[in-house]
RORO-699677 format. One record per residue (C-alpha): x, y, z. Coordinates in steps of 0.001 Angstrom, whole numbers, padded with zeros to 6 digits, always signed. Layout:
BEGIN
XYZ;...
END
This chain:
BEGIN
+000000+000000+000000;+001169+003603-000055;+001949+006083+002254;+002131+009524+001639;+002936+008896-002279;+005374+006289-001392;+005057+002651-001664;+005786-000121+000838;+008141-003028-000994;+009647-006191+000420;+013199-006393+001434;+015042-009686+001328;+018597-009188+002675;+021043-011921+001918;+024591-012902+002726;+026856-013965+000048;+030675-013613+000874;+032277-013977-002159;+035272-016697-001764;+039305-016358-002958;+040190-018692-006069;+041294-021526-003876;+038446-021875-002412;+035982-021459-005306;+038157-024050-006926;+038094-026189-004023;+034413-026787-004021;+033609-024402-001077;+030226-022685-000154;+027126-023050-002914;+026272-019668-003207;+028987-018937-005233;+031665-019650-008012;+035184-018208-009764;+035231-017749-013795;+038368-016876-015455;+038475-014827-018904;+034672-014218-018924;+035277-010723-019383;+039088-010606-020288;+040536-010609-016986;+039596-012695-014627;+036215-012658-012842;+034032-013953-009926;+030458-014473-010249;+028321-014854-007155;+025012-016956-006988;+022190-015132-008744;+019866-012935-007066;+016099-013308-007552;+012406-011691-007218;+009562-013054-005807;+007247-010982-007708;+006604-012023-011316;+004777-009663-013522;+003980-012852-015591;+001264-014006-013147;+003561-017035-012511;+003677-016305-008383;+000091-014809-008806;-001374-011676-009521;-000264-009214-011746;+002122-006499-009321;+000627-003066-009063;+001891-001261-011403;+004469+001731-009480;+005280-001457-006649;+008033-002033-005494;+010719-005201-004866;+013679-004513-003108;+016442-007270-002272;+019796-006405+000125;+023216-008512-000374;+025770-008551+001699;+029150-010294+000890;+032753-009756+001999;+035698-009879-000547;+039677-010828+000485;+042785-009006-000773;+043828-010631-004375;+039873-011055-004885;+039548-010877-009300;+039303-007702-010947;+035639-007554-011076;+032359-009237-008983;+029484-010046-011119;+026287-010593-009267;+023435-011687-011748;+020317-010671-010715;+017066-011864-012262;+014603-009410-013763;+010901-010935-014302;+008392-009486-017174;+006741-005997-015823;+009434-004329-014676;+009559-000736-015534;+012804+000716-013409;+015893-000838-011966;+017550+001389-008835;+020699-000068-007599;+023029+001318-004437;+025628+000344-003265;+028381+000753-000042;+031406-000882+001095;+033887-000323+004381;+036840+001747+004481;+039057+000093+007896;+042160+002005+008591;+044979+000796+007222;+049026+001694+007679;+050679+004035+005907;+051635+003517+002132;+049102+000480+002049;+045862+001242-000202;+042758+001094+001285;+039160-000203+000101;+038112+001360-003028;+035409-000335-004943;+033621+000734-008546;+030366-000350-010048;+028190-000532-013209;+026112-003179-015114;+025416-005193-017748;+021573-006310-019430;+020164-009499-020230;+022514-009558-023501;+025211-010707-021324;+028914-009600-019878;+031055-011033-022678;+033648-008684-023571;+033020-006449-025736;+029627-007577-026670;+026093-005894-026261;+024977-005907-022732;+026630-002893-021610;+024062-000373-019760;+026026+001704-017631;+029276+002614-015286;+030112+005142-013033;+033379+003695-011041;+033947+004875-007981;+032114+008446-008318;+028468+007438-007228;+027013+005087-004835;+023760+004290-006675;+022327+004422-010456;+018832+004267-011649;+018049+002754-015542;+014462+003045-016891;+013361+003520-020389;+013130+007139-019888;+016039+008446-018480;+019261+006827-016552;+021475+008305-014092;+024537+009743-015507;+026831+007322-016912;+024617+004645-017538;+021919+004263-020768;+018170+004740-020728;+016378+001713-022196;+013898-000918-021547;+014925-002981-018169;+014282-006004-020303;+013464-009890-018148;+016156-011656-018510;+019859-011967-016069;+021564-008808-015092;+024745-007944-013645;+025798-005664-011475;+029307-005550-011531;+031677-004277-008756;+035152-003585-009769;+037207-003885-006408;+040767-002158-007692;+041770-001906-004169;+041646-003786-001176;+042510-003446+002137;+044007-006218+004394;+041608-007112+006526;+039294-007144+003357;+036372-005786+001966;+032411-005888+003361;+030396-004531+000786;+026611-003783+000381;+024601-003951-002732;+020693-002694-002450;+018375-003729-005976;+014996-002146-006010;+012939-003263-008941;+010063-000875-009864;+006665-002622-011955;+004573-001109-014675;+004629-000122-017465;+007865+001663-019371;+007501+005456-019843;+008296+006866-023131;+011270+006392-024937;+015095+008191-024363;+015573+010353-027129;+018792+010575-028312;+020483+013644-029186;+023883+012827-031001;+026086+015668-032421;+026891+016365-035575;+029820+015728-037380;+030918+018732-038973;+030923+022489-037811;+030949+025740-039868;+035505+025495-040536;+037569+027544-042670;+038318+025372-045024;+041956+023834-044850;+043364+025291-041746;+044438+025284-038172;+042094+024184-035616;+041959+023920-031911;+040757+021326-029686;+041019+019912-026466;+040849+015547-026895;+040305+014317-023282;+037543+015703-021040;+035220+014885-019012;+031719+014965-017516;+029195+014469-014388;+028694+011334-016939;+031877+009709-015392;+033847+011587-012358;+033609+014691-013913;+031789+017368-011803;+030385+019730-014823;+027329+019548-016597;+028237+018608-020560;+026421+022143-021013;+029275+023549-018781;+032006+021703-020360;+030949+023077-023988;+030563+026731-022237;+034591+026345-021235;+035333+025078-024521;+034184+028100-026380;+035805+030539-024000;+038686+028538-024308;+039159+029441-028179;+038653+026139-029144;+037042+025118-032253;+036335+021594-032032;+036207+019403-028419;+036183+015542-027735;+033738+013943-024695;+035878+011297-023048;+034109+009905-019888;+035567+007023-018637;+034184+003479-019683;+030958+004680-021168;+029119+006039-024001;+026164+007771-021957;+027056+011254-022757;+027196+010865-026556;+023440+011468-026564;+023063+014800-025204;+025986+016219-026897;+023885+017580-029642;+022079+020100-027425;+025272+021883-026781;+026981+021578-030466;+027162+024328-033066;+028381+025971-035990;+031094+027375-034100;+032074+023956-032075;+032802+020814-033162;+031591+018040-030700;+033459+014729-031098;+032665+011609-029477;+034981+009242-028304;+035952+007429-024585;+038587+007043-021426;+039145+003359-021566;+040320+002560-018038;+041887-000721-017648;+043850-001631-014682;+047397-001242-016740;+046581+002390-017901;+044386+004558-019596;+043887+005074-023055;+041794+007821-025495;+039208+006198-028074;+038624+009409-030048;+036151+010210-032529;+034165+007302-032564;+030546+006907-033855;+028280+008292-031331;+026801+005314-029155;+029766+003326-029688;+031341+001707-026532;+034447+000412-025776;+035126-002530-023165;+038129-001440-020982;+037876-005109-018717;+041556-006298-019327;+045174-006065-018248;+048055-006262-020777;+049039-009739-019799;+045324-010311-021534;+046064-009814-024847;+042881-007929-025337;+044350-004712-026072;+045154-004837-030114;+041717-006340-030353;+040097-003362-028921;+042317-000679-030979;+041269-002649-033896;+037815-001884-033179;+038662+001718-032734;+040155+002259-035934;+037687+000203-037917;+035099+002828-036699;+037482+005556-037787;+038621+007047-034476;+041769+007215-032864;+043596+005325-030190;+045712+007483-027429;+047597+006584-024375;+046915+008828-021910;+049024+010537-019092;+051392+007504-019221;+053449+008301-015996;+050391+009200-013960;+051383+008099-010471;+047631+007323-009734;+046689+003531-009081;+046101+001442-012744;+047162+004698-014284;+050523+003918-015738;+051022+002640-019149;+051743-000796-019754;+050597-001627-022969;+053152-000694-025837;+052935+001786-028340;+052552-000765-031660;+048300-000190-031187;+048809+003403-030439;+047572+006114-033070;+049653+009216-031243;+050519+009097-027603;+049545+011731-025103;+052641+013140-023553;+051092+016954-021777;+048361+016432-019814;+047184+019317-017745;+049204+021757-016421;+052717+021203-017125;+054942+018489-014215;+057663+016425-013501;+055263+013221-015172;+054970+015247-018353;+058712+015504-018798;+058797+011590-018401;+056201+011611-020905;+058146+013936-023718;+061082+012061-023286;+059626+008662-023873;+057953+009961-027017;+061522+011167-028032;+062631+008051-028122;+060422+006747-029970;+060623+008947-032371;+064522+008338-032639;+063565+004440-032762;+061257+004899-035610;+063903+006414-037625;+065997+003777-036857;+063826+000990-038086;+061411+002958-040474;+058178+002397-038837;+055463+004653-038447;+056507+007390-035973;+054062+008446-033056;+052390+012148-032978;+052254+013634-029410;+049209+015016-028571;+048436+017324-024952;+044973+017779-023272;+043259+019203-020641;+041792+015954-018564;+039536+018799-016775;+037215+017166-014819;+036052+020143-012396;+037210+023258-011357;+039226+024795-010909;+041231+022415-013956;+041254+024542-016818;+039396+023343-020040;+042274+023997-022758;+044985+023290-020722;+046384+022108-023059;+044879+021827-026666;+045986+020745-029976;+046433+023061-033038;+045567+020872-035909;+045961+020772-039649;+043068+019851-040708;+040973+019838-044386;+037854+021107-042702;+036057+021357-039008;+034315+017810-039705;+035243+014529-037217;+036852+012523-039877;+039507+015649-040860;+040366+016556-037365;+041370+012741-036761;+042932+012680-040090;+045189+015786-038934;+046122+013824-035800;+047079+010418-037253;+049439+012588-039630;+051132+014405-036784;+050077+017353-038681;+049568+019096-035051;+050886+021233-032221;+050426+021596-028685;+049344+025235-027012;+048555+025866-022957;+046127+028027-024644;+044658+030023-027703;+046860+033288-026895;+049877+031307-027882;+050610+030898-031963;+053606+029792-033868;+054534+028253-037118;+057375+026066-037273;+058914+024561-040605;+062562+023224-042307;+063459+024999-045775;+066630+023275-047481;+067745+023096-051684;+064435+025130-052474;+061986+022662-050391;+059758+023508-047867;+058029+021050-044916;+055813+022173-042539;+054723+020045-038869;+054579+016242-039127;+056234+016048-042667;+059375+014499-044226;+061821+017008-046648;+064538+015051-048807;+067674+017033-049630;+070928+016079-050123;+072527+015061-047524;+075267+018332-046998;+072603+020731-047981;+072075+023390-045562;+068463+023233-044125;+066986+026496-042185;+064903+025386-039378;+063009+027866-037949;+060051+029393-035477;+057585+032255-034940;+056215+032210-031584;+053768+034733-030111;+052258+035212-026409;+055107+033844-024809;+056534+036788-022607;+060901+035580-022261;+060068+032337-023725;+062673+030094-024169;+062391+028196-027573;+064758+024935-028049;+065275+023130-031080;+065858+019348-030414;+066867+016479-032685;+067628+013064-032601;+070867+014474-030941;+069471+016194-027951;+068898+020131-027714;+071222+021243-030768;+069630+025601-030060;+068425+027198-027186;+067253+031477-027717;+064781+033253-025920;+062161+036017-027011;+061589+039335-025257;+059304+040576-022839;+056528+040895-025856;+056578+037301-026335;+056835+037357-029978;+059783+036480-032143;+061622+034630-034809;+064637+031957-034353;+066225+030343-037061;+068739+028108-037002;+070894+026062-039519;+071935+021839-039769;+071631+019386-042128;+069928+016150-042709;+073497+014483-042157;+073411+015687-038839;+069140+015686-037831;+066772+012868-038428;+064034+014927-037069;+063912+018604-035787;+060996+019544-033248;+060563+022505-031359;+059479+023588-027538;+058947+026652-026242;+059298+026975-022205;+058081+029629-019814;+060805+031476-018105;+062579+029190-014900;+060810+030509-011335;+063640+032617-010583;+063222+034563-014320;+066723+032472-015572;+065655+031023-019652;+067037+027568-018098;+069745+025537-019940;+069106+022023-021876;+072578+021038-021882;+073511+020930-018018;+072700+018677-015170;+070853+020304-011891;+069091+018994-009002;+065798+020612-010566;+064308+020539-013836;+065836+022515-016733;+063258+024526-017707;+060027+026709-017126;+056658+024902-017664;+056076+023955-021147;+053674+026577-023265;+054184+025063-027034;+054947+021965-028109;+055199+021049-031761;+055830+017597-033552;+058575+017223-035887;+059719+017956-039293;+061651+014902-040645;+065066+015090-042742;+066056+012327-045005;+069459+012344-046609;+069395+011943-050298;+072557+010083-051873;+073592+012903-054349;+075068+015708-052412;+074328+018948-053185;+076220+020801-055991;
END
């Protein structure tokens, strides 16, 4: 019956402590088993949960429509417990919204030693293979409870009929404590009929550009649709006063927010859809995939999943990114190779010690595909704003692009044909001129091998900047601009002594000094980073000049 507009439902609590490997192996307990490589890494999957009420008429009458069904597990999980808990839960016929909640303890634990930290999200009656259909939601560690109807969903997860058929709610335990984990789950199912359906809103793929040009976008953002704390209105808002022309939604491990992006699109923005894919051996960008496209992030690198899923990627035309690969953050580091990887993000928020890591990996990499003659890897930096007070273009790419459309802008990237600004005030051009060829950012230009090649920059909105010019040698020129922050440096080599010429442009040291790329210090060598450009390649013809 109801009371004051709400309704009185049963609650069924039960107690299912999920068991270690050994024990599921060794036959222990009934109401509850281990599978291995049902979702890529490995999994345990408790004893199903299920609903007296049957809208069938199976257990009797028909429920009232707006009644509710509510069941309470309780379960406990040891340290070295699988990557993720399924819990299946069976939805009868009638059921018109699914609210799930969840909690888990936090015990004290000694310094240096991580404590209980526990995601969640689920999976439909289609089923938790990996990468397959039944995705319907995820929202990590951010929220303690979801709600799915055909209507609407909570953030991060998709509306859509709640379908009969075997659920799963799946908890994603990335850290536990030593004296384990006691966790709570809560299901309420709601009856009746489903309300009207979701109506997606999915942005367009092209924006009013300029033709062939130089755009600006920011590749890695986020939204109350992951752990973001802004509205995606908000996030487009700081886009535009950012400068930028085109931006890319990347909330981690779901697709939810591609169908409200189209609300906050325009002429004059570019809204690209993509994903962070969060495994537990890094992070990686899916960008510019088709909108409603979602891709599974439930694998380590000792799985062998990884290529599969950057196949996918690509088939769909997007892009795949490493992101923030030193981030000292738990599961953030990078541990999958670069051989899947479409350009690698190496600036990730305001400039730190993890970013210089990151540039000098890519560095290398760029010396080792000259070496071998593989495909070289762009750089790419990005904002990872999630809230403020991060700073939505912080950085942003400067891309070469055909026109202000999805498929150019990730065209652009895959060609290296880009740049990295902290913001729109700074602008440069950088390109290599050498026996009466020209080659702009992220291309090759052949001369003879002695031929004297003029490298050279135009910076603006750098006040003292320091701009280096680095090859496959190390920092070969170091000159600063004035207090204006505009200027021109040029400098001279030869493809006999540069594989590849890039160029940075640094912010003055704290103490005002330019810094110096060829000594050794206790603290970094130079001011934070404002401009970062790929390179310009030199290959060595065999005829010397005459």
């Amino acid at each position: 019956m109801c009371l004051d507009g709400h309704c009185e439902h049963d609650v069924d609590v039960l107690d299912l402590e999920a068991l270690t490997a050994d024990e599921a192996s060794s036959g222990l307990g009934r109401r509850r088993f281990m599978t291995v490589g049902v979702a890529g890494a490995a999994a345990l999957t408790l004893t199903p949960v299920s609903f007296a009420q049957a809208a069938d008429g199976s257990t009797g009458a028909k429920p009232a429509a707006g009644s509710d069904e509510t069941r309470v597990i309780s379960g406990f999980l040891e340290t070295g417990v699988a990557d993720f808990v399924y819990l299946p839960v069976q939805i009868p016929h009638g059921v018109q919204k699914i609210a799930v909640s969840y909690s888990y303890d936090k015990p004290a634990v000694p310094s240096g030693t991580p404590g209980n930290s526990c995601d969640i999200g689920v999976f439909d009656e289609r089923g938790i293979a990996l990468g397959g259909r039944g995705f319907r939601g995820w929202s990590g560690g951010f929220r303690t409870s979801f709600e799915i109807s055909n209507s609407e969903a909570t953030p991060g997860y998709l509306p859509g009929p709640v379908n009969a058929g075997t659920w799963n709610i799946v908890l994603g335990p990335y850290q536990v404590a030593p004296q384990g984990m006691h966790y709570q789950v809560q299901i309420t199912l709601t009856y009746g009929e489903p309300g009207p359906a979701f109506v997606k809103k999915y942005p367009p793929q092209r924006a009013k550009g300029r033709g062939r040009d130089w755009y600006r976008g920011d590749c890695h953002l986020h939204t109350v649709h992951s752990d973001g704390k802004r509205l995606p209105a908000e996030v487009a808002a700081g886009a535009r006063a950012a400068g930028l022309d085109f931006m890319v939604s990347t909330d981690h491990n779901t697709s939810a927010s591609h169908a409200v992006w189209g609300e906050y699109a325009g002429q004059d923005l570019l809204i690209m859809t993509g994903e962070e894919v969060t495994t537990r051996n890094g992070h990686w960008l899916a960008l510019g995939l088709p909108a409603g496209e979602w891709i599974d992030w439930r694998y380590r690198s000792r799985d062998d999943a990884f290529a599969r899923f950057s196949r996918q990627v690509r088939r769909s035309g997007g892009l795949v990114v490493p992101a923030h690969m030193y981030c000292a953050y738990v599961a953030c580091q990078w541990k999958f190779g670069f051989e899947d990887a479409d350009a690698t993000e190496v600036w990730t928020g305001p400039w730190t010690y993890d970013d210089e890591h990151a540039v000098s990996t890519w560095d290398q990499k760029l010396g080792e595909a000259v070496r071998t003659g593989k495909r070289w890897l762009p750089a790419m930096g990005n904002s990872d704003a999630h809230s403020d007070p991060q700073v939505i273009g912080l950085p942003h790419n400067v891309v070469y692009a055909d026109d202000l459309a999805t498929d150019s802008i990730t065209d652009g990237i895959r060609a290296g044909r880009s740049w990295i600004a902290e913001s729109s005030a700074v602008k440069l051009t950088f390109s290599v001129t050498g026996n009466g060829k020209h080659a702009g950012i992220g291309e090759k230009l052949r001369v003879p091998v002695d031929a004297p090649v003029d490298v050279r920059l135009d910076v603006e909105g750098v006040p003292h900047g320091t701009v280096r010019f680095i090859t496959d040698e190390g920092q070969m020129h170091q000159e600063s601009v004035d207090a204006s922050g505009s200027g021109t440096v040029v400098w001279r080599t030869t493809a006999s002594l540069a594989a590849y010429v890039r160029a940075e442009v640094r912010h003055p040291m704290a103490d005002g000094s330019p810094g110096q790329g060829n000594t050794m210090g206790d603290a970094l060598l130079f001011g934070p980073m404002a401009a970062l450009t790929n390179p310009v390649f030199l290959e060595a013809t065999s005829t010397p000049r005459s």
